[in-house]
C-alpha positions in Angstrom: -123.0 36.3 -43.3 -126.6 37.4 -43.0 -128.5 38.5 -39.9 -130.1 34.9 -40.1 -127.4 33.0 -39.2 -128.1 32.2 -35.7 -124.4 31.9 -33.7 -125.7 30.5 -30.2 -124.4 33.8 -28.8 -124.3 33.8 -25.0 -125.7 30.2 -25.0 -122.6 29.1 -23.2 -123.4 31.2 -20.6 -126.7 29.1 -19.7 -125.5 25.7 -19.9 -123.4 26.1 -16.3 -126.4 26.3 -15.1 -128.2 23.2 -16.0 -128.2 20.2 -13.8 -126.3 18.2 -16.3 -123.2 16.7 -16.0 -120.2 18.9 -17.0 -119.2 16.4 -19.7 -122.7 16.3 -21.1 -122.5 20.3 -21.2 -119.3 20.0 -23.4 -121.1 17.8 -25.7 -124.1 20.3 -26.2 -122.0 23.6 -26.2 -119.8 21.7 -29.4 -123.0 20.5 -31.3 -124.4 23.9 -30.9 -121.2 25.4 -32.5 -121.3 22.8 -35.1 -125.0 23.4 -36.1 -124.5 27.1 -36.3 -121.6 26.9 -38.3 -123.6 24.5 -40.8 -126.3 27.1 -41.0 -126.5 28.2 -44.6 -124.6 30.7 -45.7 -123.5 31.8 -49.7 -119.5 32.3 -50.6 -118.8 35.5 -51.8 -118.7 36.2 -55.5 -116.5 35.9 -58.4 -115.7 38.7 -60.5 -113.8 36.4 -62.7 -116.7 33.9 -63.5 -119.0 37.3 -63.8 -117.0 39.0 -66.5 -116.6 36.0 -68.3 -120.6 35.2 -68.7 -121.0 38.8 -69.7 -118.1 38.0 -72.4 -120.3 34.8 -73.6 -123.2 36.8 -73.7 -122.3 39.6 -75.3 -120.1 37.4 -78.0 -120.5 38.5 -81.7 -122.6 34.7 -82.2 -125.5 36.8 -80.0 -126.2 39.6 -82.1 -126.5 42.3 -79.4 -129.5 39.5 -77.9 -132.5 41.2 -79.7 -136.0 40.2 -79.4 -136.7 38.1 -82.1 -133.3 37.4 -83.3 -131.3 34.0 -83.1 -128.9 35.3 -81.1 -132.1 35.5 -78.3 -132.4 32.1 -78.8 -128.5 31.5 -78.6 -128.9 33.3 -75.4 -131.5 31.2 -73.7 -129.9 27.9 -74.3 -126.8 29.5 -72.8 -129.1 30.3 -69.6 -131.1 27.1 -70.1 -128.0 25.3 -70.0 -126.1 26.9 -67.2 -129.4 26.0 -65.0 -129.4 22.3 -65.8 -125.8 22.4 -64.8 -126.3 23.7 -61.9 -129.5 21.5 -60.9 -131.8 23.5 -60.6 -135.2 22.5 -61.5 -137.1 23.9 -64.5 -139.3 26.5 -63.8 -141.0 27.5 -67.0 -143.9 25.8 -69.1 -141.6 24.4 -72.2 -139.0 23.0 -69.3 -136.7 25.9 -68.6 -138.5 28.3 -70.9 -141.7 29.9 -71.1 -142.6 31.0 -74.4 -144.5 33.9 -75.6 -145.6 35.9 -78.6 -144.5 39.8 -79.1 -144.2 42.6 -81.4 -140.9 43.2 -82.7 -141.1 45.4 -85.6 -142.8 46.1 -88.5 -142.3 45.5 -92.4 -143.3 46.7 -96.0 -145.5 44.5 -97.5 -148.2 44.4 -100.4 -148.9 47.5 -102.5 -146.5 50.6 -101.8 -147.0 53.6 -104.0 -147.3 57.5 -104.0 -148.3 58.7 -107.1 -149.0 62.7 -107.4 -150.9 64.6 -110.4 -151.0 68.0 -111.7 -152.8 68.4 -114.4 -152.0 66.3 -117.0 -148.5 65.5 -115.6 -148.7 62.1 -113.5 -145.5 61.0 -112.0 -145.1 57.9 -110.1 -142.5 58.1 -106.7 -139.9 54.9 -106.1 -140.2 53.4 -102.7 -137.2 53.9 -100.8 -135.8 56.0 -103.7 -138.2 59.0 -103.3 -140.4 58.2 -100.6 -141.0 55.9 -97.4 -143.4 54.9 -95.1 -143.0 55.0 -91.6 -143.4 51.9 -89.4 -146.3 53.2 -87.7 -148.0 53.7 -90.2 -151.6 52.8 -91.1 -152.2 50.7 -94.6 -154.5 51.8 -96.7 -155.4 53.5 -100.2 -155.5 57.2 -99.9 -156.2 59.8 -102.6 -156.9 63.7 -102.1 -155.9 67.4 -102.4 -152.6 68.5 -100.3 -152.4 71.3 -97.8 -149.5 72.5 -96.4 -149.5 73.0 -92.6 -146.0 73.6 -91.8 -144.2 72.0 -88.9 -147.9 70.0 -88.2 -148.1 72.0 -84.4 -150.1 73.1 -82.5 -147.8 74.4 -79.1 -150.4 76.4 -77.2 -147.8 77.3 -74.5 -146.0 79.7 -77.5 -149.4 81.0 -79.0 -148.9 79.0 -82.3 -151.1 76.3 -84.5 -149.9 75.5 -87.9 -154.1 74.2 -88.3 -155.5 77.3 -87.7 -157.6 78.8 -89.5 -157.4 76.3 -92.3 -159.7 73.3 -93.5 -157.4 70.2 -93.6 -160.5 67.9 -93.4 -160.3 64.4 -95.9 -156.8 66.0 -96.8 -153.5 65.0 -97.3 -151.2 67.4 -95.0 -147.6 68.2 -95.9 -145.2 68.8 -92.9 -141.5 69.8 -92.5 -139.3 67.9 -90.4 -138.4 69.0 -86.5 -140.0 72.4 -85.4 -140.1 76.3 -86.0 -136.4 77.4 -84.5 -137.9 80.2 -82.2 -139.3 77.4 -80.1 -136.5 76.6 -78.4 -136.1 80.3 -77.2 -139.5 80.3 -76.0 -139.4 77.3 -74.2 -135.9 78.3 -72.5 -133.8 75.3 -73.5 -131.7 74.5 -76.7 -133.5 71.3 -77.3 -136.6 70.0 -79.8 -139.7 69.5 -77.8 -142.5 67.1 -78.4 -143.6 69.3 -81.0 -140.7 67.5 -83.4 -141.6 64.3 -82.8 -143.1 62.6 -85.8 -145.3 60.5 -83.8 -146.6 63.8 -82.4 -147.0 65.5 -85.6 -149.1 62.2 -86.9 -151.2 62.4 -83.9 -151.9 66.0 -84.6 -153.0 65.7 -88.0 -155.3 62.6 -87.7 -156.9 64.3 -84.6 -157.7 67.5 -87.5 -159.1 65.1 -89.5 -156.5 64.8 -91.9 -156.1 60.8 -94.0 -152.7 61.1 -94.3 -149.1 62.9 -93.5 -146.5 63.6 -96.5 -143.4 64.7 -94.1 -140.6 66.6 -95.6 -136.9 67.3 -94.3 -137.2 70.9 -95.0 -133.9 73.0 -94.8 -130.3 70.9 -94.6 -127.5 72.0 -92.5 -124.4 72.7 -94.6 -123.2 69.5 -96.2 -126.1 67.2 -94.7 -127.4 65.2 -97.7 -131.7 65.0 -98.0 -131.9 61.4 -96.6 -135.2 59.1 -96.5 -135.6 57.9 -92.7 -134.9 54.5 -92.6 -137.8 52.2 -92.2 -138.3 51.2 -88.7 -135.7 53.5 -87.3 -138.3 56.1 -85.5 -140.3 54.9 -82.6 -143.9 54.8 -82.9 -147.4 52.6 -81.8 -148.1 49.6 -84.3 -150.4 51.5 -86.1 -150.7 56.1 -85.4 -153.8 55.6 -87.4 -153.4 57.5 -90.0 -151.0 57.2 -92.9 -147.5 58.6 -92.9 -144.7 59.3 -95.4 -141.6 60.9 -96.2 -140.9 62.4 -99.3 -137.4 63.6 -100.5 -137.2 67.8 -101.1 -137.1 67.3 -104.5 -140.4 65.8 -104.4 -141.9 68.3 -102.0 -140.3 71.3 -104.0 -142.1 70.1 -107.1 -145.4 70.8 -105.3 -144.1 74.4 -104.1 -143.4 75.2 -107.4 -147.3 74.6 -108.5 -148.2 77.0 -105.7 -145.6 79.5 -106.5 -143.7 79.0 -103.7 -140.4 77.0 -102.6 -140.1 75.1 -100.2 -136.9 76.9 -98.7 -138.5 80.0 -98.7 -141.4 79.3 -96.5 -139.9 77.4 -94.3 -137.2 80.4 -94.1 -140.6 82.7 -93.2 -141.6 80.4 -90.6 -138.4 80.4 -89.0 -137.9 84.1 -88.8 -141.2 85.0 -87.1 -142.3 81.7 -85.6 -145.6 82.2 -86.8 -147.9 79.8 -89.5 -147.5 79.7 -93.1 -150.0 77.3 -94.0 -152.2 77.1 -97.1 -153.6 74.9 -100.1 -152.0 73.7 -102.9 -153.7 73.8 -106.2 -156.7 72.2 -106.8 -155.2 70.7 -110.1 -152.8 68.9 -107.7 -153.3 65.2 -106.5 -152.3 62.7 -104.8 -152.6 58.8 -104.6 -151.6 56.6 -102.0 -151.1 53.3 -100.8 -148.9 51.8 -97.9 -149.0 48.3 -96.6 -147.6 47.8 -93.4 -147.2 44.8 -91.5 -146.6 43.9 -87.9 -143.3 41.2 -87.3 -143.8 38.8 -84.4 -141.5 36.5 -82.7 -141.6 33.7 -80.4 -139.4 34.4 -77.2 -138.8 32.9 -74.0 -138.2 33.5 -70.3 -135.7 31.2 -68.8 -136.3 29.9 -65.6 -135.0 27.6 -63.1 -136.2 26.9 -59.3 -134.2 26.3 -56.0 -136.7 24.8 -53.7 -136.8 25.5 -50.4 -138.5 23.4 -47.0 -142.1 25.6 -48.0 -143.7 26.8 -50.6 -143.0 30.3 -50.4 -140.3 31.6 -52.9 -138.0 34.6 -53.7 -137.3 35.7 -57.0 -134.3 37.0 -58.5 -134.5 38.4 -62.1 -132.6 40.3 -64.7 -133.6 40.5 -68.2 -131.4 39.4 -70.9 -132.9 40.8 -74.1 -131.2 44.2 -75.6 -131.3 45.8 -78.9 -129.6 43.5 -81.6 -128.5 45.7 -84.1 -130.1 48.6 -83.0 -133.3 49.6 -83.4 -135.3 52.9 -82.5 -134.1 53.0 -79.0 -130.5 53.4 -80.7 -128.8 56.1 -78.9 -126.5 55.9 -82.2 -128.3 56.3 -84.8 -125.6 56.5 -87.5 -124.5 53.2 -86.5 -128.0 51.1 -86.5 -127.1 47.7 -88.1 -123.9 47.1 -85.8 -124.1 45.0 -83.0 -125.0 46.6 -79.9 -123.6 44.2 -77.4 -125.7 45.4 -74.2 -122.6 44.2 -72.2 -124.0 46.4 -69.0 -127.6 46.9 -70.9 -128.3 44.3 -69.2 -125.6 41.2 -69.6 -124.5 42.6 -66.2 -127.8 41.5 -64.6 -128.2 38.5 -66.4 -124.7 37.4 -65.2 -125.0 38.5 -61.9 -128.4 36.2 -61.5 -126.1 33.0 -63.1 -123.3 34.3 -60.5 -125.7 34.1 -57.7 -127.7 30.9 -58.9 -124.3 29.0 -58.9 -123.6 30.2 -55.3 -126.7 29.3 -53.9 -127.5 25.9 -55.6 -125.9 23.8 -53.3 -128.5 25.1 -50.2 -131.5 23.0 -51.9 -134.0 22.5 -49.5 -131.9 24.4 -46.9 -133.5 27.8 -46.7 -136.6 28.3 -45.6 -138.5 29.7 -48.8 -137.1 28.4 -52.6 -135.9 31.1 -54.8 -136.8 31.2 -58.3 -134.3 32.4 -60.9 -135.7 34.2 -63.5 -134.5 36.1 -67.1 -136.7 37.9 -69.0 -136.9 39.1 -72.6 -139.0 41.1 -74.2 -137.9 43.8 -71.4 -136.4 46.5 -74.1 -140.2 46.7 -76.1 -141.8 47.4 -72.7 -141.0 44.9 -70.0 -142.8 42.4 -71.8 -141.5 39.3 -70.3 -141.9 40.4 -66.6 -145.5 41.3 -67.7 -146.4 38.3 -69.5 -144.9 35.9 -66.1 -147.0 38.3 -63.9 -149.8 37.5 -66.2 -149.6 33.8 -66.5 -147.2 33.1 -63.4 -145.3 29.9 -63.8 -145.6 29.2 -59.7 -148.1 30.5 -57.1 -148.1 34.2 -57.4 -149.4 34.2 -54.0 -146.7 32.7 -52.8 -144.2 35.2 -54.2 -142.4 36.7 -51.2 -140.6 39.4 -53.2 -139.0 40.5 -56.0 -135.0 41.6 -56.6 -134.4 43.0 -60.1 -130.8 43.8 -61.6 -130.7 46.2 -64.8 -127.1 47.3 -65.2 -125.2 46.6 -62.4 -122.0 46.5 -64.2 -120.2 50.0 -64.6 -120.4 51.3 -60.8 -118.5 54.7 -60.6 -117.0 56.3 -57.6 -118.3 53.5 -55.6 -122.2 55.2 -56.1 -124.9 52.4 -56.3 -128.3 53.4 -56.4 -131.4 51.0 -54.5 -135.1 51.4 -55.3 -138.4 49.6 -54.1 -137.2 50.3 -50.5 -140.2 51.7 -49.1 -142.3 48.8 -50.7 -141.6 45.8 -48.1 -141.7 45.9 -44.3 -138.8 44.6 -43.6 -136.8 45.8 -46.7 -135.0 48.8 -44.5 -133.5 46.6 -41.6 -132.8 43.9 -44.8 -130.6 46.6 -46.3 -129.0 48.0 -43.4 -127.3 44.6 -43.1 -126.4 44.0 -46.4 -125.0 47.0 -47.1 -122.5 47.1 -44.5 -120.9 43.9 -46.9 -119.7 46.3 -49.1 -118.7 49.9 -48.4 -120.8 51.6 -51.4 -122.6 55.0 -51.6 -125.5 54.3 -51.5 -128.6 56.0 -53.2 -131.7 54.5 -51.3 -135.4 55.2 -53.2 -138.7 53.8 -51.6 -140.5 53.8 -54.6 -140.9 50.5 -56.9 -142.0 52.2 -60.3 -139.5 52.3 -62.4 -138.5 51.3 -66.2 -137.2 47.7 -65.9 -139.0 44.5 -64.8 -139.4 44.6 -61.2 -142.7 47.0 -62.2 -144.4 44.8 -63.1 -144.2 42.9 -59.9 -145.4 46.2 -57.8 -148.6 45.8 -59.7 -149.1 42.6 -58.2 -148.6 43.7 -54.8 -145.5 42.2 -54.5 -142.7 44.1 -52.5 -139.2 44.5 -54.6 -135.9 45.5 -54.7 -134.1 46.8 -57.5 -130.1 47.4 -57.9 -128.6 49.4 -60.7 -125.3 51.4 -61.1 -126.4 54.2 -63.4 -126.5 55.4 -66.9 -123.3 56.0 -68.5 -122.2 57.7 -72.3 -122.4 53.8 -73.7 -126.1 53.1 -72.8 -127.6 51.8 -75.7 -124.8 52.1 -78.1 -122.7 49.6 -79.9 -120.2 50.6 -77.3 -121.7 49.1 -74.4 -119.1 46.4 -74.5 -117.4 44.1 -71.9 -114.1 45.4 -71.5 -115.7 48.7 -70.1 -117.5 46.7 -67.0 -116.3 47.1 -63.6 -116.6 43.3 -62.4 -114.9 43.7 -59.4 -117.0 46.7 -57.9 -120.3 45.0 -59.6 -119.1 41.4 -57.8 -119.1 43.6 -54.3 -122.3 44.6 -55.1 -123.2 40.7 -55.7 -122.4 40.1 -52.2 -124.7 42.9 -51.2 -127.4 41.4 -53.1 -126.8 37.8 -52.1 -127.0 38.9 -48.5 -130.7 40.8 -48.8 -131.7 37.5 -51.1 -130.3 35.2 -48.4 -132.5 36.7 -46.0 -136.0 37.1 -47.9 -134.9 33.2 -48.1 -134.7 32.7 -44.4 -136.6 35.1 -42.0 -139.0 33.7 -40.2 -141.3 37.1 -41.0 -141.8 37.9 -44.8 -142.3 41.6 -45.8 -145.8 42.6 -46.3 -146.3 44.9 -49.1 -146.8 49.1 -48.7 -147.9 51.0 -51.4 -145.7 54.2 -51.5 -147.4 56.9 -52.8 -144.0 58.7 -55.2 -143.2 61.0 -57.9 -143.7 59.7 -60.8 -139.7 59.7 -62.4 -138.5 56.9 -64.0 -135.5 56.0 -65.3 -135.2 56.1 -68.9 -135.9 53.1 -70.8 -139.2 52.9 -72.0 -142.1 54.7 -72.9 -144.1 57.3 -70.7 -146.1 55.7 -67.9 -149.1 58.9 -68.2 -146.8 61.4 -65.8 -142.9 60.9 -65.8 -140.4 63.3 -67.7 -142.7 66.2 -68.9 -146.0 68.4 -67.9 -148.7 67.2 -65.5 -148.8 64.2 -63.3 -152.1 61.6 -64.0 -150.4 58.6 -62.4 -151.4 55.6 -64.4 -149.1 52.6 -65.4 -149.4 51.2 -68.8 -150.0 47.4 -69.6 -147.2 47.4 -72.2 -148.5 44.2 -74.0 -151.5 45.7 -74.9 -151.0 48.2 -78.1 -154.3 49.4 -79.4 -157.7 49.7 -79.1 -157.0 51.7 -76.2 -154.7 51.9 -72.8 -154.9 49.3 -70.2 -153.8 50.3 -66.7 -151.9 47.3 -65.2 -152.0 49.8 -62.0 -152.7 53.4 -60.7 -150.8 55.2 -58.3 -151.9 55.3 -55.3 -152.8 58.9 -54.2 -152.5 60.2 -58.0 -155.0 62.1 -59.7 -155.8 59.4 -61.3 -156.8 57.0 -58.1 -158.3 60.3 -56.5 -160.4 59.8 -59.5 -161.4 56.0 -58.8 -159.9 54.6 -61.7 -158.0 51.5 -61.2 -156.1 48.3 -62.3 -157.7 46.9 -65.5 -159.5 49.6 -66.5 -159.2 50.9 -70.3 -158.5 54.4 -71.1 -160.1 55.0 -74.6 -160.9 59.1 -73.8 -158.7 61.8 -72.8 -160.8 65.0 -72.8 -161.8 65.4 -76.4 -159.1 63.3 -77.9 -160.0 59.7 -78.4 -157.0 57.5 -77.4 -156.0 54.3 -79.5 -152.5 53.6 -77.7 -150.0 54.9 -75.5 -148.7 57.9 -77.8 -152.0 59.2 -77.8 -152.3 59.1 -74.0 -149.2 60.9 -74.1 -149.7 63.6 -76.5 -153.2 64.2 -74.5 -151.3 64.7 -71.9 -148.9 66.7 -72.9 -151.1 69.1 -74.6 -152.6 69.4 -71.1 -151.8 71.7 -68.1 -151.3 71.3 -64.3 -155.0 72.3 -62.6 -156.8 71.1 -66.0 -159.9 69.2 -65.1 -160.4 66.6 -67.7 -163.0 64.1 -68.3 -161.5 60.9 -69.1 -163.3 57.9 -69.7 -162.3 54.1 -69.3 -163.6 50.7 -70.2 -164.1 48.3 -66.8 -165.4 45.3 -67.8 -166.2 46.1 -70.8 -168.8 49.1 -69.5 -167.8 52.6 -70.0 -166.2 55.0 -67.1 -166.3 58.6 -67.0 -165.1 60.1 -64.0 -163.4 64.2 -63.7 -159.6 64.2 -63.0 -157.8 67.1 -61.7 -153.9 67.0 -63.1 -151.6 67.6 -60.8 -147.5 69.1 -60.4 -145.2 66.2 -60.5 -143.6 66.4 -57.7 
C-alpha cells in the first residue's frame, strides 16, 4: 500500500485522554480504523490478464501494429473498447481517439526512368530490374555528364576526400556502396562508420553541388548476388534533396568500360591504399533521369480514456502501442522485412501494462485526489509522434498535468535488473521511488535524466516532471521474433505493482512535484533518430521536433547547460545553418555535426519567429 494511506497510527493513544466517555472513545477508535481501511488502495496485478492482452495485441489480425496499417486501427478499437468497459471517460477529441496525420513512407509514382548515352548507343534501364530510387529521394528530371567519386567521402579524421581535387559541379556522381576497408583500421573498430551510410553519402554530394547520386554495390562477398535495395528499406528524411539511385554492376561496369576501367579494379585500388580514385567519365557519356517520389500519409489515433479525480489536476500514464508492421527501415532483420514483427515487448508490454493498471484503478473514481489520464500513443516508432502531437494540441489542461509515467518494454526483465529514468526531474520523485520500490525486490538502475527515445520526451519539453520504466534491450528488439511467448509476465506484473504504487501516489499527495531541469549527458536509448549530441562526436544539446521534416530543424527544447543554451538558443527556434552547410532536416543537422570536432566554434543560425539568429557555439565532449 502507498505511503498515502493514512493508518491512524498512534491515534489510540490520544483518545484516553479526551474527556469523552469511554464508550464514545470505542466508537471513534473503530470508525477511524474503518476509514483508514477504506482509504484507496490498488490490488496487485495480474500476470495472467497481462500476457493475455499482449497475446491479443500482438495476434497475426494486427499486423505487427504499424503506423498506417489496419492492424493500428484493429489495435485502437481493442484499447477504445477495453476503456469503455472499464468506464472510464473518453479522453480524446473523436471520443476515445485523437486523430492525427503522419508520414509513413514513401512511394514511386509518375515518371521513373534512367536512360544513359554513349555516343550513338542509348539504352533505356528497367525500374526495379536495373535500377531504383531511394525513398528519400528528390523527384525531378535530371540530365548531365558522370563522374566517379568513389565511396562519396569525405572522412577528414583519416586524411581522405573522394571530392578532392575534382569538379563535380551540375554532375551526376557515381558512388560504391559502404566505405574504403582501411577505415575501419583507422578508426580502431571493425564496424562501418557514418561514412557508409547512404543518407550520408547523398548529403555529401548535394552539399559539392552535385544533381544527383548513381550508387553502385561495388565488389560482392563470395556467393552474395548484386541485389537492387529495396524501396523504402533504408532510412532517410522525406526528401535528401538531391536525387538518388541504385544501379546494378552490370550497369555501372558498362560505364567503366567507356573509361577504360572496371569497376572491380578500382574499387580493388581504393581498397588497398585507402586513398581516392576519382575521375570523369567520357564526355560522350550521358545520362537522363527522372524519379517521382511520393510521400504516404495515414490517419492515426491516440487512444485515451480519463479517471477523474475530486480536482482538476491529473496524472498520466502512457505507453505507445504502434511498432513496425512488417518491418520497415528500423528492421533489425532485414532479410526478413515483410513478416510480421509482432512488437510483443516493443511495446505491447507497455500498452498492456497501462490496460492492467487502468482496470485496477477504475473502480477509485472520484476517490484520489488528482484524476489520471490513460493514454496510448502511436506514431511513437517514426519519432514519438503521438506524444508530440498530444503535447502540441493537449486533449486536457496541460497545466494541470502533474506528471508523466511512460512504459516502453517492460516485458523481458532479466536477472531481476529494471532500469528507472526521469528521476532527477520531479521533487518528490526520489522519496516516491524509495517506497515503491521496496514492493518488489528488483535491481534497480535509477537515471535522473528525462531525455530519452520513447514518449515521456516529449513531456520534459513541457516542463512536466516524468518517470519512465523499461527492462532493457534484448537480441529480439525489433525483429519478427519479439513475440509473446518470450515475455516475462510475472517479473513485468511485479514491476506493475511498482508502478501502480509511484502512480497511486502522484494521484494522492497532498504536494505535487515541481519540475527540475537536470542538466545530463546526452545518451539515449536507441530508438530513434539523433537528438544533435547522443551516440557519436561532439555534444550541441538540442532536441528535435520530430513532426517537423523539412525546411529546417525545429527545437522542441534545448538542454539546459549545453552548448547550445550557453549559446541562447531555445525552444521553437529553427535551425536552417550549421557552419557552412545549410540544413534542410535532421540528417543534415547530423551529418554537420558529425563532420564537426569537440572545441569547434561554429556559427549556427536559427529562425525565432520567423527572424534570423546567429549566435557562436562552442561544441563540447559528451560526457
Amino acid at each position: 500500500m502507498s505511503s498515502n494511506v493514512r493508518r491512524v497510527p498512534q491515534s489510540h493513544h490520544l483518545i484516553p485522554n479526551l474527556k469523552f466517555p469511554a464508550r464514545l472513545a470505542s466508537i471513534l477508535l473503530a470508525a477511524a480504523v474503518v476509514a483508514a481501511d477504506t482509504a484507496p488502495s490498488v490490488p496487485a496485478s495480474d500476470a495472467h490478464r497481462f500476457l493475455e492482452d499482449i497475446k491479443s495485441l500482438t495476434a497475426p489480425a494486427m499486423e505487427g501494429r504499424g503506423d498506417g496499417s489496419k492492424g493500428l486501427t484493429r489495435a485502437a478499437r481493442l484499447l477504445e473498447q477495453r476503456y469503455k468497459s472499464l468506464g472510464l471517460q473518453p479522453a480524446g477529441t473523436n471520443g476515445y481517439l485523437q486523430p492525427f496525420r503522419l508520414i509513413t513512407g514513401a512511394k514511386l509514382k509518375g515518371k521513373n526512368d534512367l536512360v544513359a548515352q554513349s555516343g550513338s548507343r542509348k539504352s533505356a534501364l528497367k525500374l526495379n530490374q536495373d535500377f531504383v530510387p531511394f525513398s528519400f529521394s528528390a523527384s525531378g528530371s535530371v540530365a548531365g555528364r558522370l563522374v566517379f567519386v568513389g565511396y562519396g567521402a569525405s572522412a577528414s579524421e583519416f586524411g581522405y576526400d573522394d571530392y578532392a581535387g575534382i569538379d563535380v559541379q551540375d554532375k551526376i556522381v557515381v558512388v560504391l556502396r559502404y566505405e574504403p576497408t582501411g577505415f575501419a583500421a583507422k578508426s580502431g573498430n571493425n564496424g562501418l562508420t557514418i561514412h557508409s551510410q547512404l543518407v550520408t553519402k547523398a548529403i555529401n554530394a548535394r552539399n559539392r553541388g552535385a544533381k544527383a547520386v548513381v550508387l553502385a554495390n561495388g565488389k560482392l562477398g563470395d556467393g552474395e548476388e548484386d541485389l537492387l535495395t529495396r524501396f523504402g528499406s533504408v532510412s532517410g528524411p522525406e526528401n535528401v534533396g538531391i536525387c538518388i539511385v541504385h544501379v546494378k554492376n552490370a550497369v555501372a561496369e558498362d560505364w567503366f568500360k567507356s573509361a577504360g576501367k572496371s569497376l572491380s579494379g578500382v574499387q580493388n585500388e581504393i581498397n588497398q591504399s585507402t586513398k581516392p580514385d576519382s575521375f570523369e567519365f567520357p564526355e560522350t557519356l550521358h545520362v537522363a533521369l527522372d524519379v517521382g517520389v511520393e510521400s504516404t500519409r495515414a490517419t492515426v489515433s491516440n487512444v485515451l480514456a480519463y479517471l477523474p479525480g475530486r480536482t482538476d489536476e491529473y496524472v498520466i500514464l502512457g505507453a505507445h502501442y504502434d511498432h513496425l508492421g512488417r518491418g520497415n527501415y528500423d528492421s533489425l532483420a532485414p532479410s526478413q522485412i515483410g513478416q510480421i514483427h509482432p512488437g510483443a515487448d516493443d511495446n505491447a508490454s507497455g500498452t498492456a501494462g497501462v490496460l492492467e493498471l487502468a482496470r485496477l484503478f477504475a473502480p477509485l473514481k472520484g476517490q484520489l485526489q488528482r484524476g489520471i489520464l490513460f493514454i496510448n500513443f502511436a506514431g511513437e516508432e517514426l519519432g514519438l509522434l503521438g506524444s508530440a502531437e498530444w503535447v502540441k494540441e493537449p486533449t486536457r489542461p496541460l497545466d494541470k498535468a502533474v506528471a508523466m509515467v511512460n512504459m516502453d518494454m517492460i516485458g523481458r526483465i532479466k536477472d531481476d535488473k529494471v532500469y528507472v529514468g526521469g528521476v532527477g526531474t520531479g521533487s518528490t520523485f526520489q522519496a516516491i521511488l524509495n517506497q515503491a520500490e521496496s514492493r518488489a525486490a528488483f535491481k534497480y538502475e535509477n537515471s535522473s535524466g528525462g531525455y530519452s527515445s520513447s514518449d515521456h520526451t516529449s513531456f520534459v519539453t513541457k516542463r512536466i516532471p516524468v518517470l519512465f520504466f523499461f527492462s532493457g534491450l534484448h537480441s529480439d528488439y525489433h525483429k519478427p521474433s519479439d513475440t509473446w511467448e518470450k515475455i516475462n509476465a510475472d517479473s513485468a506484473a511485479r514491476l506493475l505493482d511498482v508502478v501502480s504504487s509511484a502512480e497511486l501516489e502522484l494521484a494522492s499527495a497532498a504536494a505535487k512535484p515541481a519540475f527540475v531541469e537536470v542538466a545530463e549527458s546526452p545518451n539515449p536509448h536507441a530508438g530513434t533518430p539523433s537528438t544533435g549530441g547522443g551516440g557519436y562526436g561532439p555534444y550541441f544539446g538540442s532536441i528535435p521536433d520530430f513532426g517537423q521534416t523539412e525546411n529546417g530543424v525545429k527545437f522542441s527544447d534545448v538542454k539546459p547547460g549545453s552548448p547550445a543554451a550557453k549559446a541562447g538558443f531555445k525552444a521553437g527556434d529553427v535551425l536552417v545553418q550549421f557552419g557552412d552547410k545549410p540544413i534542410k532536416n535532421l540528417y543534415d543537422f547530423t551529418d554537420a555535426l558529425r563532420r564537426s570536432k569537440v572545441g569547434d566554434v561554429v556559427e549556427v543560425t536559427v529562425l525565432r519567429d520567423g527572424k534570423p539568429v546567429t549566435a557562436s557555439v562552442k561544441l563540447e565532449q559528451r560526457r
